[in-house]
C-alpha positions as CSV (number, residue, x, y, z in Angstrom):
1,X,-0.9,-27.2,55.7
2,X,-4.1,-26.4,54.0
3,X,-3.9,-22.4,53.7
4,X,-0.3,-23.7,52.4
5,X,-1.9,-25.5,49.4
6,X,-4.2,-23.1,48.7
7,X,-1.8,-20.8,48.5
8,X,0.7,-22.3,46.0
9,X,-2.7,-23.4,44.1
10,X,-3.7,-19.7,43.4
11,X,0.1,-18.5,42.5
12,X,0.3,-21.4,39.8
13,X,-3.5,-20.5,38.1
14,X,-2.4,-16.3,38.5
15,X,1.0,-17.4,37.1
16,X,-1.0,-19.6,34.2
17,X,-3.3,-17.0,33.8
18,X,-0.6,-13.8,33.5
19,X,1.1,-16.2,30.9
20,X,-1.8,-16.5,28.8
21,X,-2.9,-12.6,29.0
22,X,0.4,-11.4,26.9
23,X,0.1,-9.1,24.4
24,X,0.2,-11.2,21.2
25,X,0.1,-9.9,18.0
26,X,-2.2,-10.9,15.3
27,X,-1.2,-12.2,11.5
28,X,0.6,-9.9,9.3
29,X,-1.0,-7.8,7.0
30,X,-1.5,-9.2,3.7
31,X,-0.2,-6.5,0.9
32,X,-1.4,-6.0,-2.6
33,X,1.4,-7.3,-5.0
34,X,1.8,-4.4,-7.4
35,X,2.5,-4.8,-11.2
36,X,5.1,-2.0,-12.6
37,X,6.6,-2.4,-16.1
38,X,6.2,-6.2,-16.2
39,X,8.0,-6.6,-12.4
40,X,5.2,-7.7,-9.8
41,X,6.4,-6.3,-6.7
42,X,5.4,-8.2,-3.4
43,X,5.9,-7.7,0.5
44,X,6.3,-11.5,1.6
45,X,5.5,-10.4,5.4
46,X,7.0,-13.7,7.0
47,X,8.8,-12.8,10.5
48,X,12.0,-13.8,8.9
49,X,10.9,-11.3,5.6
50,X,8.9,-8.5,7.4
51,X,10.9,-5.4,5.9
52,X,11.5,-7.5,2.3
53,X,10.0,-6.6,-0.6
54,X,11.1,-9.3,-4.1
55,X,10.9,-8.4,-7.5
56,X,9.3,-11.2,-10.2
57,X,9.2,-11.1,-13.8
58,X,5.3,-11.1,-14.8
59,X,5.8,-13.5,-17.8
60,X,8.4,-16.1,-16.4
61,X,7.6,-15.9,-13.3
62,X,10.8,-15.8,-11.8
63,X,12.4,-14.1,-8.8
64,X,14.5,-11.0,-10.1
65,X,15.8,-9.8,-6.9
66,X,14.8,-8.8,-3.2
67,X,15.8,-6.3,-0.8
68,X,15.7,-5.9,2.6
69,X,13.6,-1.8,3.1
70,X,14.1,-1.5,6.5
71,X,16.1,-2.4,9.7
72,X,13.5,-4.0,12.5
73,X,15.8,-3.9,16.0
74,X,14.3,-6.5,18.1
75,X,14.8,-5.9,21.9
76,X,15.4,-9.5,23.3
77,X,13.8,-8.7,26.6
78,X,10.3,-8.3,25.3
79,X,8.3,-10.6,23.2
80,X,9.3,-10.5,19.7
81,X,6.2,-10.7,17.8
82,X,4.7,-7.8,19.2
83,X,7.8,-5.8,18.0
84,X,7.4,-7.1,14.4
85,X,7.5,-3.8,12.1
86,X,5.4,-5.0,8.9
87,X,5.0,-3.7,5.2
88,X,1.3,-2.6,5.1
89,X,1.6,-0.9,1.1
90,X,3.1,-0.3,-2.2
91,X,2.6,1.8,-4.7
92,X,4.9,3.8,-7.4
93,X,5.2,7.5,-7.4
94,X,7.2,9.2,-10.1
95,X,8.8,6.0,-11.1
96,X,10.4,5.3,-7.6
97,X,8.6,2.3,-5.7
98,X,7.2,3.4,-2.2
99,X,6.8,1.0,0.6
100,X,5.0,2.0,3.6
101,X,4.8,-0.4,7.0
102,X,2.8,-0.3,10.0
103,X,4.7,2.7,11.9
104,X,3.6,4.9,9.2
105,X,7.2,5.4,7.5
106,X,7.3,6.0,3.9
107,X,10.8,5.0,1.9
108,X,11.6,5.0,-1.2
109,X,12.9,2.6,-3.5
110,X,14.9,3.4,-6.9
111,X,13.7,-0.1,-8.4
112,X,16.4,0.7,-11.1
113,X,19.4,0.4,-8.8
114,X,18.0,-1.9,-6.4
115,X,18.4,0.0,-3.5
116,X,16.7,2.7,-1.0
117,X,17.3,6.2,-1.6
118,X,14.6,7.8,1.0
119,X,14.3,6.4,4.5
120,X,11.2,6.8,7.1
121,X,9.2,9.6,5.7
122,X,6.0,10.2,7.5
123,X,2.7,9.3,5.4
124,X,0.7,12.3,6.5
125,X,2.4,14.2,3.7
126,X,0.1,15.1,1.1
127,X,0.9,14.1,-2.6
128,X,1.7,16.2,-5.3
129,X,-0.1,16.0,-9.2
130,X,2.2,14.7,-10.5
131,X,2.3,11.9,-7.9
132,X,-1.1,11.4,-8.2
133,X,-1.1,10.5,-12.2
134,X,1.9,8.3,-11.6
135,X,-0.4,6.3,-9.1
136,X,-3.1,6.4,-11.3
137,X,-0.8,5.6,-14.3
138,X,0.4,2.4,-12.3
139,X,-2.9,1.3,-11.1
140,X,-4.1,1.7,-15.1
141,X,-1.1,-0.6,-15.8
142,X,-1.5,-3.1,-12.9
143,X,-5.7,-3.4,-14.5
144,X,-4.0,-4.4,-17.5
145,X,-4.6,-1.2,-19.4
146,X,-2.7,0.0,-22.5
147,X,-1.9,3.2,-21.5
148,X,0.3,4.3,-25.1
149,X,-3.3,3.9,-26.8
150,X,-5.4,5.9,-23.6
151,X,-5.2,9.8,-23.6
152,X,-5.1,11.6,-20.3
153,X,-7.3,14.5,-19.7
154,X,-5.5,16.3,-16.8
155,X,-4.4,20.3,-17.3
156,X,-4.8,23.5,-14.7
157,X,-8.2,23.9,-15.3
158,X,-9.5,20.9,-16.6
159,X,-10.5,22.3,-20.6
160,X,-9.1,19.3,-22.2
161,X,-11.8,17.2,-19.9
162,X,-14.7,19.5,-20.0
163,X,-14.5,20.0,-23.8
164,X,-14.3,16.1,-24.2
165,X,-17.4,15.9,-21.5
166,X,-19.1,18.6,-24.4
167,X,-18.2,16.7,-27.6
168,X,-19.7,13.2,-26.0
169,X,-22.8,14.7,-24.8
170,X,-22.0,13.7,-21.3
171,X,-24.7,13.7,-18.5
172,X,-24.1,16.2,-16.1
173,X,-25.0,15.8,-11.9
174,X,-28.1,18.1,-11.0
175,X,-27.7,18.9,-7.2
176,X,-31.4,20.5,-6.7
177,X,-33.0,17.8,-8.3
178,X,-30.7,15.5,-7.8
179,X,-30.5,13.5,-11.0
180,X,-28.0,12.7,-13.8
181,X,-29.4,14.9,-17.2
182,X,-27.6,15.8,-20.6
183,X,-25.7,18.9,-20.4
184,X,-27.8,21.4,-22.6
185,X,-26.2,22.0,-26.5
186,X,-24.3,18.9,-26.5
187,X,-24.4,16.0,-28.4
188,X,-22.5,13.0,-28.7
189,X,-19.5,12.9,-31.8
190,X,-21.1,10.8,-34.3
């Protein structure tokens, strides 16, 4: 009767303890709201919104719209939070939101027509200039920059920049010594 007891007493704490042991996922990422043409752009990463991204007006402060990026298929077999597909970033490139979640797919959002036009792209792909400056351009924005009064220095071979670098007397990186010193025969526009 004993060995009996002891018996059923080690199944319940193995059973108790396998419970506990689960895989369990940890909170959602929180993303960066992102601030495009006076639309702030958030991921709200709730279990009921984890593919969602809304739309707000900046100077109301009022919902414009939301829209659901992605489809997450939940297999009702297996826990459900550790199948939870969140956003993890957004960012614009060449006018088109991107939003990319933790699988590593990249779509695209035309944030005109409220709808996605590019589904599950890797990340690994690299990004072309012109990407790059819109980025940049929406990051400038975002930091509440006025880019219409900023010029942008960008060509082939950098001239624009290194003859602007010239004409403000710029210091220039020495890699022997390794200090910052004026560039020789420049000197700052007056």
């Amino acid at each position: 009767m004993r060995k009996i007891i002891l018996i059923i007493v080690i199944i319940s704490i193995l059973f108790l303890i396998s419970n506990s042991v689960e895989a369990s996922r940890i909170s959602a990422p929180e993303v960066q709201s992102l601030v495009y043409k006076g639309i702030k752009f958030i991921a709200p990463n709730t279990p009921e919104k984890m593919s969602y991204i809304e739309a707000w007006d900046i100077k109301t402060n009022t919902k414009l719209w939301e829209l659901k990026v992605y489809e997450v298929k939940i297999n009702p077999e297996l826990k459900a939070d550790v199948q939870w597909i969140f956003i993890t970033s957004l960012y614009i490139s060449v006018g088109k939101l991107i939003v990319v979640n933790e699988a590593g797919e990249r779509y695209e959002v035309d944030i005109e027509a409220k709808k996605v036009v590019k589904e599950g792209m890797q990340t690994q792909r690299s990004l072309s200039k012109e990407q790059i400056i819109e980025i940049a351009k929406s990051k400038a924005e975002e930091l509440g920059f006025n880019l219409k009064e900023m010029t942008v220095f960008y060509d082939e071979e950098n001239k624009k920049l290194k003859e602007h670098l010239k004409r403000t007397g710029v210091s220039v990186y020495d890699k022997e010594t390794k200090e910052w010193k004026p560039e020789r025969g420049t000197t700052p526009e007056k």
